[in-house]
C-alpha positions as CSV (number, residue, x, y, z in Angstrom):
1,X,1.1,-2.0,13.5
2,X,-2.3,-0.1,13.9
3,X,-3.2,3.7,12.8
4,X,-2.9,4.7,16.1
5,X,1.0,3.6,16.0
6,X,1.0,4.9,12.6
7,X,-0.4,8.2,13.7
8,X,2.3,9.0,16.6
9,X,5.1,7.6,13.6
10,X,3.6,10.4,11.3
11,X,3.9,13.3,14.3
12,X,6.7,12.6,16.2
13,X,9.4,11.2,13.4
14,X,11.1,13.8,10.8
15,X,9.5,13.8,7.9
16,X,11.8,12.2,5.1
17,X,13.4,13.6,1.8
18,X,11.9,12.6,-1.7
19,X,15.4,11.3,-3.1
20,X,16.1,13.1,-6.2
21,X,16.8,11.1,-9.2
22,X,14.2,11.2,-12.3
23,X,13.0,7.8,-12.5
24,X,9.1,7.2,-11.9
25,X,8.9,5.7,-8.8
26,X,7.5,1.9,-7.7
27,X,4.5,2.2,-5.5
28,X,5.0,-0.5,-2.9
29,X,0.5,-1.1,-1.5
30,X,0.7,-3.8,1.0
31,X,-3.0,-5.3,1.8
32,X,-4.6,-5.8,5.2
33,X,-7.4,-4.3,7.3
34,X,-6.9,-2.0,9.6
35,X,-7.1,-2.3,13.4
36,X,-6.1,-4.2,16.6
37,X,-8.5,-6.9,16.0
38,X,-6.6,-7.7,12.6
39,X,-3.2,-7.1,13.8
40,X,-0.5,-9.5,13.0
41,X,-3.3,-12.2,10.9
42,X,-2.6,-13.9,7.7
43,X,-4.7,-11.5,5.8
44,X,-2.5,-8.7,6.9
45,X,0.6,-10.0,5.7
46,X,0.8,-6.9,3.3
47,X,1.2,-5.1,6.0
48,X,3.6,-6.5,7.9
49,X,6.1,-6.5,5.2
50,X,5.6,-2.8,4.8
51,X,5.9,-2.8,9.0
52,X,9.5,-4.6,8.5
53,X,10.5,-2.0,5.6
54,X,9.5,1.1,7.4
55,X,10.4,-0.1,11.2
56,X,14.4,-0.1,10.5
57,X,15.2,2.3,10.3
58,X,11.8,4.3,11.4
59,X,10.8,5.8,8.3
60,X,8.0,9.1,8.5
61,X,4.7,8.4,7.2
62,X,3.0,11.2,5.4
63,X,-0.5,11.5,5.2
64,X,-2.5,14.2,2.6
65,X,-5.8,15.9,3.7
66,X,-8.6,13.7,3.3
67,X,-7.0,11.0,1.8
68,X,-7.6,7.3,2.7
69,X,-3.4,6.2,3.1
70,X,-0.4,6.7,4.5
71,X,2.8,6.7,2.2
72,X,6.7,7.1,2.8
73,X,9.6,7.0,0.8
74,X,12.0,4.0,1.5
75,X,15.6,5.1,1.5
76,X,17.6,3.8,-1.9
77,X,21.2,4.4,-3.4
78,X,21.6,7.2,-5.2
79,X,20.4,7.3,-9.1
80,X,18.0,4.0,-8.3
81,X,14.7,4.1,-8.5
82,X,12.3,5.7,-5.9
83,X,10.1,3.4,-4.0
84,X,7.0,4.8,-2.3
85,X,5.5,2.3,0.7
86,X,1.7,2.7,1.2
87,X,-0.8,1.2,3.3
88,X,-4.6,1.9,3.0
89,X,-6.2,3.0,5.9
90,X,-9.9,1.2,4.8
91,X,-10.6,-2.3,4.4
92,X,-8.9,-5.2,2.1
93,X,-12.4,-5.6,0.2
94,X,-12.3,-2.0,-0.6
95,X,-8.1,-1.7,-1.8
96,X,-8.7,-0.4,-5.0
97,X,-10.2,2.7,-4.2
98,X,-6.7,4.5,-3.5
99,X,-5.7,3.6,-7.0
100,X,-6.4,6.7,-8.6
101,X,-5.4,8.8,-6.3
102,X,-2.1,7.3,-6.0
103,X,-1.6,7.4,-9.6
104,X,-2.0,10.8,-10.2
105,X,-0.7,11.8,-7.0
106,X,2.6,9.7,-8.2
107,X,2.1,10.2,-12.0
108,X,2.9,6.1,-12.3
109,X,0.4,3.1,-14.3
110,X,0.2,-0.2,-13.5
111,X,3.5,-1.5,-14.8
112,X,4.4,0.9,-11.4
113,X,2.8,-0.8,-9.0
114,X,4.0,-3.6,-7.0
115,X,1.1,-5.1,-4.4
116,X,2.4,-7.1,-1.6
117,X,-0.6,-9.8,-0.4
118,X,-0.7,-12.9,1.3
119,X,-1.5,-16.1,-0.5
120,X,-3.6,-19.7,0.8
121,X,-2.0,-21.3,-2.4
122,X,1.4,-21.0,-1.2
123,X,2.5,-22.7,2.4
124,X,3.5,-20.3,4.9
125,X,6.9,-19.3,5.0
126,X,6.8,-19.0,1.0
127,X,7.5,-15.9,-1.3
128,X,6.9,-15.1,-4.8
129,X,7.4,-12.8,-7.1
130,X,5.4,-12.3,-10.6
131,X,3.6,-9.8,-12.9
132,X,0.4,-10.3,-13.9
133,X,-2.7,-13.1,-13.2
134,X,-6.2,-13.3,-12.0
135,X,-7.5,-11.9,-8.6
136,X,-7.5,-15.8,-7.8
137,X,-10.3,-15.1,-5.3
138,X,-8.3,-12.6,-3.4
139,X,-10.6,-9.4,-2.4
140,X,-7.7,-7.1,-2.7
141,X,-6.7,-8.0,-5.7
142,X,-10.3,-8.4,-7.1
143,X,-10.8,-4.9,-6.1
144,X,-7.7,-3.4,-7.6
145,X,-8.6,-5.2,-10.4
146,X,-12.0,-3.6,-10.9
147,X,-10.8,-0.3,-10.7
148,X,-7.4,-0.3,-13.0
149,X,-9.2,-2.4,-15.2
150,X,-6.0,-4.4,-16.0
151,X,-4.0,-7.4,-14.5
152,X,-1.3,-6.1,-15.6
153,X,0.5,-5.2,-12.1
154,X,2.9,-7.0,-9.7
155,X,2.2,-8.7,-7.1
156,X,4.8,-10.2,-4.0
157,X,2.8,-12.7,-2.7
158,X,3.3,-14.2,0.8
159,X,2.3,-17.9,1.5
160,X,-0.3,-18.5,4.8
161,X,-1.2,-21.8,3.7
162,X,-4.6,-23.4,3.2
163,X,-6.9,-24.4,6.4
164,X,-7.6,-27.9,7.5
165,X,-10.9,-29.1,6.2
166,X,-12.6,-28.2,9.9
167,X,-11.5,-24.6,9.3
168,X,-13.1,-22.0,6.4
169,X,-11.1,-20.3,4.8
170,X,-12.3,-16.4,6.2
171,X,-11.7,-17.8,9.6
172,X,-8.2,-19.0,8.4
173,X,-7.1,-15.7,6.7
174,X,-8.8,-13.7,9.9
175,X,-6.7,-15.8,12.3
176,X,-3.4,-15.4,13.8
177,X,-0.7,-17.9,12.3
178,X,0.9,-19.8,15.7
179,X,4.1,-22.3,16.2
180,X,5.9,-22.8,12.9
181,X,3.7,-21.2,10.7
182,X,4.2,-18.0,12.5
183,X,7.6,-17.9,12.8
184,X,7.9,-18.9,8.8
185,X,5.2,-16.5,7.5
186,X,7.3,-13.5,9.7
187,X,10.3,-15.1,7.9
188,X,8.6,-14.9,4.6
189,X,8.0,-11.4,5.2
190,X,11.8,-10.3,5.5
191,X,12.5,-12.0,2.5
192,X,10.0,-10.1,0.7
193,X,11.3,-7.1,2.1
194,X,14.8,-7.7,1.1
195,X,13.4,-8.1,-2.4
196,X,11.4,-5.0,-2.3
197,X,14.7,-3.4,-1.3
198,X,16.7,-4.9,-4.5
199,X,14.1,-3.6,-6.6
200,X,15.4,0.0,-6.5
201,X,18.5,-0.8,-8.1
202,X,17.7,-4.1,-9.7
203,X,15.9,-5.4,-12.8
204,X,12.3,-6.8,-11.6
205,X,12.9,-9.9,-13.9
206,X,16.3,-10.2,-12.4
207,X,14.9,-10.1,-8.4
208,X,12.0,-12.0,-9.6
209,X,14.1,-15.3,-11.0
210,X,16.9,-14.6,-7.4
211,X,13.8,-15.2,-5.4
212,X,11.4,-17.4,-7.5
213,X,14.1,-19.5,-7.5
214,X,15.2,-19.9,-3.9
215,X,11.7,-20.2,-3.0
216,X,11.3,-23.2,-5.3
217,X,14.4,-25.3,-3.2
């Protein structure tokens, strides 16, 4: 989905209710670039699990004065924990700069923040769950990173494969998944979905191991 989609979402749809429970809510940031030119690529498979979360039923974005991304709050069971979605409206190199903003905006940390980023090191069609790690060359992690100073956050990572040797690897993450591994990346990102979903009223290590798990069959 591009701003321009997002934009019509955030004036033509209701705007939603903050659910009222006292628990500090999970910031859901899925990573991508923005624009028709990167629509539906690996590298924006961040945002197409926030698209599949938000899409049914249509959920209202929100959008503050000069700030740099849209949020919304996902629907959950009463007395679960709030989740916030968010996507940055800049660039994947640049994800971090919404950190601190969305921190004191949410009064959350780290151990709040769930990132939701696609992954050469898995093959497509893959999900996992974990807390924790290096950027492991990723640009939106590096730069989230470099502003929390800590590596101390989730992260739902969503498998596009590596290249064939003939390919780099910018041109593979850039470029539009076709045949199976489209159809098993868009897969992926309903299972992660579903798992963002459980979080609210589940245990992280418990939806971790669920998913970890079938992942690894």
């Amino acid at each position: 989905m591009n701003l321009k989609k997002l934009k019509k979402k955030l004036k033509n749809l209701p705007r939603q209710r903050k659910v009222n429970n006292h628990s500090v809510p999970l910031i859901v940031l899925g990573l991508g670039n923005p624009g028709p030119e990167y629509a539906g690529t690996r590298h924006n498979a961040g945002y197409m699990v926030i698209d599949a979360l938000t899409e049914k039923p249509p959920l209202a974005f929100r959008k503050r004065f000069f700030s740099s991304y849209y949020y919304a709050y996902l629907p959950v069971p009463e007395n679960c924990r709030e989740i916030v979605l968010v996507r940055y409206t800049g660039y994947m190199n640049t994800s971090g700069n919404i950190i601190g903003s969305l921190f004191r905006r949410f009064n959350v940390s780290c151990e709040d923040l769930l990132v939701v980023v696609d992954n050469m090191d898995l093959p497509p069609g893959v999900c996992r769950l974990k807390k924790g790690g290096g950027s492991a060359g990723h640009n939106g992690i590096k730069s989230i990173i470099s502003k929390t100073g800590s590596t101390g956050f989730y992260r739902l990572y969503i498998g596009v494969g590596r290249p064939d040797k003939s390919v780099d690897t910018v041109s593979h993450v850039l470029g539009k998944p076709e045949g199976h591994d489209e159809i098993a990346i868009k897969s992926a990102c309903i299972k992660a979905a579903g798992a963002v979903k459980e979080l609210s009223c589940t245990p992280f290590s418990r939806v971790m191991e669920k998913l970890n798990k079938r992942e690894r069959k």
